[in-house]
C-alpha positions in Angstrom: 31.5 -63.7 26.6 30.7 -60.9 24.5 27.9 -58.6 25.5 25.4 -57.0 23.1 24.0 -53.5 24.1 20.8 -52.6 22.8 20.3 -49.0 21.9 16.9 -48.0 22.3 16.0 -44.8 20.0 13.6 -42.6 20.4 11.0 -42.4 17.5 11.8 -39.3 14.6 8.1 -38.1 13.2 7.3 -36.5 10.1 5.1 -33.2 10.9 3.5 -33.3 7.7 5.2 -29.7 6.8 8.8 -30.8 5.5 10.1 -31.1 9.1 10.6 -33.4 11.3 11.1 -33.8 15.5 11.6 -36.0 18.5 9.4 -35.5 21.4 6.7 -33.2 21.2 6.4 -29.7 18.6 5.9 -26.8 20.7 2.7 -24.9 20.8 4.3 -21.8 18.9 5.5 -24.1 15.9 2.2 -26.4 15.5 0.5 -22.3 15.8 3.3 -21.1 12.8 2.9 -24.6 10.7 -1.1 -23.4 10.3 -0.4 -20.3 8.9 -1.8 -19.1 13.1 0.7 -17.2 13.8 1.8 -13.5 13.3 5.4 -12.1 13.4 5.7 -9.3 15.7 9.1 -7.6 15.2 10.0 -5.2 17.5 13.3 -3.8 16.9 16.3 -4.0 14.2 19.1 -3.2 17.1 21.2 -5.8 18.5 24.6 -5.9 20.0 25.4 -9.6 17.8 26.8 -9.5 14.8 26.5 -12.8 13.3 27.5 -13.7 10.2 24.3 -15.6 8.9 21.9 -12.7 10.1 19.4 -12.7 7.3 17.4 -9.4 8.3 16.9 -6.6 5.5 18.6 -3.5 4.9 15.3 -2.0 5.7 14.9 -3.6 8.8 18.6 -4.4 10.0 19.6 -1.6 12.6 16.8 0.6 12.8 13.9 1.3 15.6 10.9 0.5 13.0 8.5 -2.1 14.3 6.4 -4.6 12.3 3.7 -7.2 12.5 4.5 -9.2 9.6 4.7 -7.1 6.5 2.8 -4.2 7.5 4.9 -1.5 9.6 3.6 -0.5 12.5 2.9 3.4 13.6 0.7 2.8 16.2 -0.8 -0.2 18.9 -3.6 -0.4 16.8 -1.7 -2.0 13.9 -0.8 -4.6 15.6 -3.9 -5.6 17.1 -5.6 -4.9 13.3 -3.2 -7.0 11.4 -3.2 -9.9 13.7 -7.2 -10.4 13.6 -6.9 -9.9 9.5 -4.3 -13.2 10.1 -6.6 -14.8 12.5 -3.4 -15.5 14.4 -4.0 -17.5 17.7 -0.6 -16.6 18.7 3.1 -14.2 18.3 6.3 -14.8 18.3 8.0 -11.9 18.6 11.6 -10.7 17.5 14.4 -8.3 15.9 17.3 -7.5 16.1 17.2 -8.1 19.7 13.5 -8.3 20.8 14.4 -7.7 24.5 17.0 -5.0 24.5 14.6 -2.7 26.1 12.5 -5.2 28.7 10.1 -2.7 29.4 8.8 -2.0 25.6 8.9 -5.8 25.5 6.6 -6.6 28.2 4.3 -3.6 27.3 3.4 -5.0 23.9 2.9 -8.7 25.4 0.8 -7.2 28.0 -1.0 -5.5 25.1 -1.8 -9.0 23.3 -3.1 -10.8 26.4 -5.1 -7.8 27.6 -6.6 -7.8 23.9 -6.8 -11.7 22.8 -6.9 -13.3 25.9 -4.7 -15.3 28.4 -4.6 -18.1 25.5 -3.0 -16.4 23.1 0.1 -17.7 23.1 3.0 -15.3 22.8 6.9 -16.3 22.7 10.2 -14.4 21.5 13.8 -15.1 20.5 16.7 -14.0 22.3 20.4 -13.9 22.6 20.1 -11.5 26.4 21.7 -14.9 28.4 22.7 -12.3 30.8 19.0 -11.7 32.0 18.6 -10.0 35.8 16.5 -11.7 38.3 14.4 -8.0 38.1 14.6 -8.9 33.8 12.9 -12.3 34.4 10.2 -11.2 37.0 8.7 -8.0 34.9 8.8 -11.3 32.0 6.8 -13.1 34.7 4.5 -10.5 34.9 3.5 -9.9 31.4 2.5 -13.4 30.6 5.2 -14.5 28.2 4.4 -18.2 27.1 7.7 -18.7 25.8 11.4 -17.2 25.3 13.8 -18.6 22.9 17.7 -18.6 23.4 19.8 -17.8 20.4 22.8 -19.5 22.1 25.7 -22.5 21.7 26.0 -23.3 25.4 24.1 -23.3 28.2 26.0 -21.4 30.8 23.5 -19.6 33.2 20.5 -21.4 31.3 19.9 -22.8 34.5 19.7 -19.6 36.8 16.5 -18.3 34.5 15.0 -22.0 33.9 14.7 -21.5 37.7 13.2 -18.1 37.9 11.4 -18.2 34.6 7.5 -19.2 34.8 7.4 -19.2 30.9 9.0 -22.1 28.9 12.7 -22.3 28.2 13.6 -23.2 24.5 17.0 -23.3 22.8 16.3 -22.3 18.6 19.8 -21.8 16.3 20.5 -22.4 12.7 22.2 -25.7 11.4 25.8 -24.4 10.3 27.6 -26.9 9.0 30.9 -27.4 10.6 29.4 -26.9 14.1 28.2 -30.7 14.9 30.9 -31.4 17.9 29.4 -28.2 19.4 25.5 -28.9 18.3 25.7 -32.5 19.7 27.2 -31.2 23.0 24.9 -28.8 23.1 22.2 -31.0 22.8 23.3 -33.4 25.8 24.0 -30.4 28.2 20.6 -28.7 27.4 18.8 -32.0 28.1 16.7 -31.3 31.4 17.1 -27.7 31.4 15.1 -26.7 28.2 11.5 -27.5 27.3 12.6 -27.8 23.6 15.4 -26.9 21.0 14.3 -25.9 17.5 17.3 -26.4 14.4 16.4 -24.2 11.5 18.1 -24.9 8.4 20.6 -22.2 7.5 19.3 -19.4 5.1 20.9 -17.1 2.4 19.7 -13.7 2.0 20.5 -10.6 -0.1 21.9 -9.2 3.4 24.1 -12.1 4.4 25.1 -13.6 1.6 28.7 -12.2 0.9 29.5 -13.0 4.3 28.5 -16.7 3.7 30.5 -17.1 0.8 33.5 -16.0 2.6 32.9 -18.8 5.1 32.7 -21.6 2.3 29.0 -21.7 2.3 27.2 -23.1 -1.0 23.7 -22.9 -2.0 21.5 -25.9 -2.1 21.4 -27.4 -5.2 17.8 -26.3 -6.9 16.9 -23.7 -4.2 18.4 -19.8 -3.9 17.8 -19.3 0.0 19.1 -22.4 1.3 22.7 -23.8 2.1 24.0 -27.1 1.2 25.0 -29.4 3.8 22.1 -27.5 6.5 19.3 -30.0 6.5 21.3 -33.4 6.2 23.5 -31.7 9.6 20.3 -31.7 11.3 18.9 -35.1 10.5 22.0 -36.0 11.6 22.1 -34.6 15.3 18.0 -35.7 15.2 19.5 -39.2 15.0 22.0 -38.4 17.7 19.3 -36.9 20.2 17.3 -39.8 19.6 19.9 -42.3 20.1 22.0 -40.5 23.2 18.7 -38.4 24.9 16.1 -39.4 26.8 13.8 -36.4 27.3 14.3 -33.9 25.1 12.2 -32.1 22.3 14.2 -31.4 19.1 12.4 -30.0 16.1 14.2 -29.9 12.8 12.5 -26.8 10.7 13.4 -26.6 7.2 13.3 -23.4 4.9 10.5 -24.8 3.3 8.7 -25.3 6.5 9.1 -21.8 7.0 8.5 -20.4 3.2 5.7 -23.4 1.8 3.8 -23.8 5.6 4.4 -21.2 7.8 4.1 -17.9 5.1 1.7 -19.3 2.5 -1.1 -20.9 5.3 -0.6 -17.2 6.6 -1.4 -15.7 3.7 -4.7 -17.5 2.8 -5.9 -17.0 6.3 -5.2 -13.4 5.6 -6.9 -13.3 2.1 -10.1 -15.1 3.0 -10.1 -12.2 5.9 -9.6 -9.6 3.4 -11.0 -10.4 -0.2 -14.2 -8.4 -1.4 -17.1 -9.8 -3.2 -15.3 -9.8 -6.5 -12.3 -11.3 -5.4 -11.4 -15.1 -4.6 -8.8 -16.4 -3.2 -6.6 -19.3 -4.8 -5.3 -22.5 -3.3 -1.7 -20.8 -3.0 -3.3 -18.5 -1.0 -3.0 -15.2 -3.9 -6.4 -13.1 -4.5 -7.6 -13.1 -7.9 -9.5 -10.2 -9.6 -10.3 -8.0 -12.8 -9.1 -4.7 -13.6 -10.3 -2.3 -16.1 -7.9 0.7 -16.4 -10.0 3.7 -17.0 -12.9 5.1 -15.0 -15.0 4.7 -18.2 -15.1 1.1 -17.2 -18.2 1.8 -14.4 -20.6 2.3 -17.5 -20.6 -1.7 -18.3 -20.9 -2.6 -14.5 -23.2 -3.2 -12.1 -22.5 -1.7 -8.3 -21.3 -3.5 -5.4 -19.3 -5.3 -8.3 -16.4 -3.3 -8.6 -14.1 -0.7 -6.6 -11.9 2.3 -8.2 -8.7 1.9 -7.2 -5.0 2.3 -8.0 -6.1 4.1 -11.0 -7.7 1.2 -12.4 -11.1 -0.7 -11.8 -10.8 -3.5 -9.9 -13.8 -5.9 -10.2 -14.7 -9.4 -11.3 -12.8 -11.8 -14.0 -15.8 -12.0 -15.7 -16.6 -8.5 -15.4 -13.0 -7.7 -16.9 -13.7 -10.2 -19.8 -17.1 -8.4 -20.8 -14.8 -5.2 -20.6 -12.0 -6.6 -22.9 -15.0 -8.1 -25.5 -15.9 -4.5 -25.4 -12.6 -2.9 -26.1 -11.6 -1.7 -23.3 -8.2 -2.4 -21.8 -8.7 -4.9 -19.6 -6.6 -7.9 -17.4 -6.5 -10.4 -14.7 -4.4 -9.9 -11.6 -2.9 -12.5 -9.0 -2.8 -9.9 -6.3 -1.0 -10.7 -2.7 -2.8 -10.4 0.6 -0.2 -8.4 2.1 -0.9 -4.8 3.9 0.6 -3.0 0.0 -1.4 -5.1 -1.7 1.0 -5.4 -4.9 0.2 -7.2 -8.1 2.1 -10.6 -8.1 1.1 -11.5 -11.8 -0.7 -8.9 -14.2 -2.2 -11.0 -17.5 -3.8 -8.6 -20.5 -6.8 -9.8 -22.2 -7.6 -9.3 -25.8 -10.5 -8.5 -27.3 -12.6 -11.9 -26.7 -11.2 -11.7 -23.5 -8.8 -14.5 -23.7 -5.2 -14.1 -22.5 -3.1 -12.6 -24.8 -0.1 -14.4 -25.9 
């Protein structure tokens, strides 16, 4: 008599941001898919050296801090540029975020004291090697949530015990590593609250290193490497399949680039635009500029601000200006702490485009 098995496989969702899960997304994604959440990073040291680390030269190795593109000099940054995000939560890293525990915990102390006990705050790790003392002053602060950067679980469990914050596992998708992913993925079942599989990035940091490893580029996309995504919709099927409570969230580049970044930046524009600026649906601030100081005589005030040697006022205020010979444009402006011009377009004299 033969006997049929039935496999029964758990159900693989769509988030509606190019990524896809099992279980349920935690809090700090469905926060960071929004555009609600704010990048706190604390340090560029770590004691890793992996191959795919995508950090900048600017950032890689040094004590700077940052909350998200603006660098931070002092407390108040960080509290300024997170209520110009209307961030409802952190996640904070490096380098290694907790390789001095005490500046760690003093800046999530900081961000409950000043947003509230809601405010949800996680990091990213690769300190496995956490002291019970480590994992109490973590207690203490109010961390929501710590992230492992790791590709087993030995001593997981010791912290998962202490720990009275969530226990997540996040790593890139590298292909060549599915025997180890898939194991990984069984063992951590039970002892995590959640894994998180990000698809493998290039940067301008990272890349030669790739290429050595046999790494290609997506096809169509310059950040991305072939192989990444279709590795973890792979082990998505195999958690689904071989697990029965276990949260696995497959974030995509584009996740990260189209959802996370751009929904950040429009909440930060709307924050930050004045009366002559709007904001577009990407989530840019559009504007006039008149470049000259003699371009205050055609304007009315409150309509215009002088600035970067230029006027910067209305589009239809910079029209009038071009009609009237005066040198004149429109600006796509990002809402970033700089500020820079994304796209500068001249105007002729009717104050159309010029070719």
């Amino acid at each position: 008599m033969q006997l049929h098995v039935k496999i029964i496989m758990t159900e693989i969702r769509d988030t509606g941001a190019n990524s896809q899960l099992i279980g349920t997304l935690p809090d700090g994604c469905r926060m960071c898919i929004k555009g609600k959440k704010s990048v706190l990073f604390l340090t560029g040291e770590c004691d890793k050296d992996c191959f795919y680390c995508p950090l900048s030269e600017q950032r890689k190795g040094t004590k700077k801090m940052w909350i998200n593109e603006k660098e931070v000099k002092k407390d108040t940054d960080i509290i300024d540029e997170i209520k110009k995000c209307s961030s409802t939560g952190v996640g904070i890293t490096g380098g290694e975020p907790l390789i001095d525990i005490d500046k760690f915990c003093h800046y999530v102390t900081l961000l409950k004291t000043e947003f509230g006990a809601h405010f949800h705050i996680h990091a990213y790790t690769t300190k496995i090697d956490l002291t019970a003392d480590d994992i109490k002053k973590l207690n203490r602060s109010g961390l929501d949530a710590l992230r492992f950067h790791i590709f087993n679980i030995d001593r997981l469990q010791k912290i998962k015990d202490l720990a009275e914050f969530k226990i997540g596992i996040e790593i890139p998708l590298i292909p060549g590593y599915e025997k180890t992913l898939k194991r990984l993925i069984k063992d951590a079942e039970g002892i995590i609250d959640y894994m998180n599989l990000n698809e493998l990035e290039y940067s301008d940091t990272n890349c030669e290193r790739m290429e050595k490893q046999g790494f290609e580029l997506k096809e169509y996309e310059d950040y991305a490497v072939k192989g990444s995504v279709e590795l973890g919709q792979d082990l998505l099927e195999y958690a689904a399949k071989n697990t029965k409570d276990i949260s696995v969230h497959l974030c995509t580049a584009s996740t990260k680039y189209d959802y996370q970044y751009w929904n950040r930046m429009k909440h930060r524009a709307e924050n930050i635009r004045q009366p002559w600026e709007t904001v577009t649906e990407q989530g840019l601030i559009r504007k006039g500029v008149i470049l000259g100081n003699f371009g205050t005589m055609i304007l009315k005030p409150d309509t215009y601000t002088e600035k970067n040697s230029r006027i910067e006022t209305t589009v239809k205020n910079a029209k009038r200006a071009a009609k009237k010979g005066l040198d004149a444009a429109i600006v796509l402006s990002m809402p970033t702490d700089d500020s820079f011009d994304f796209e500068l377009t001249p105007l002729d004299k009717k104050g159309r485009p010029k070719e």
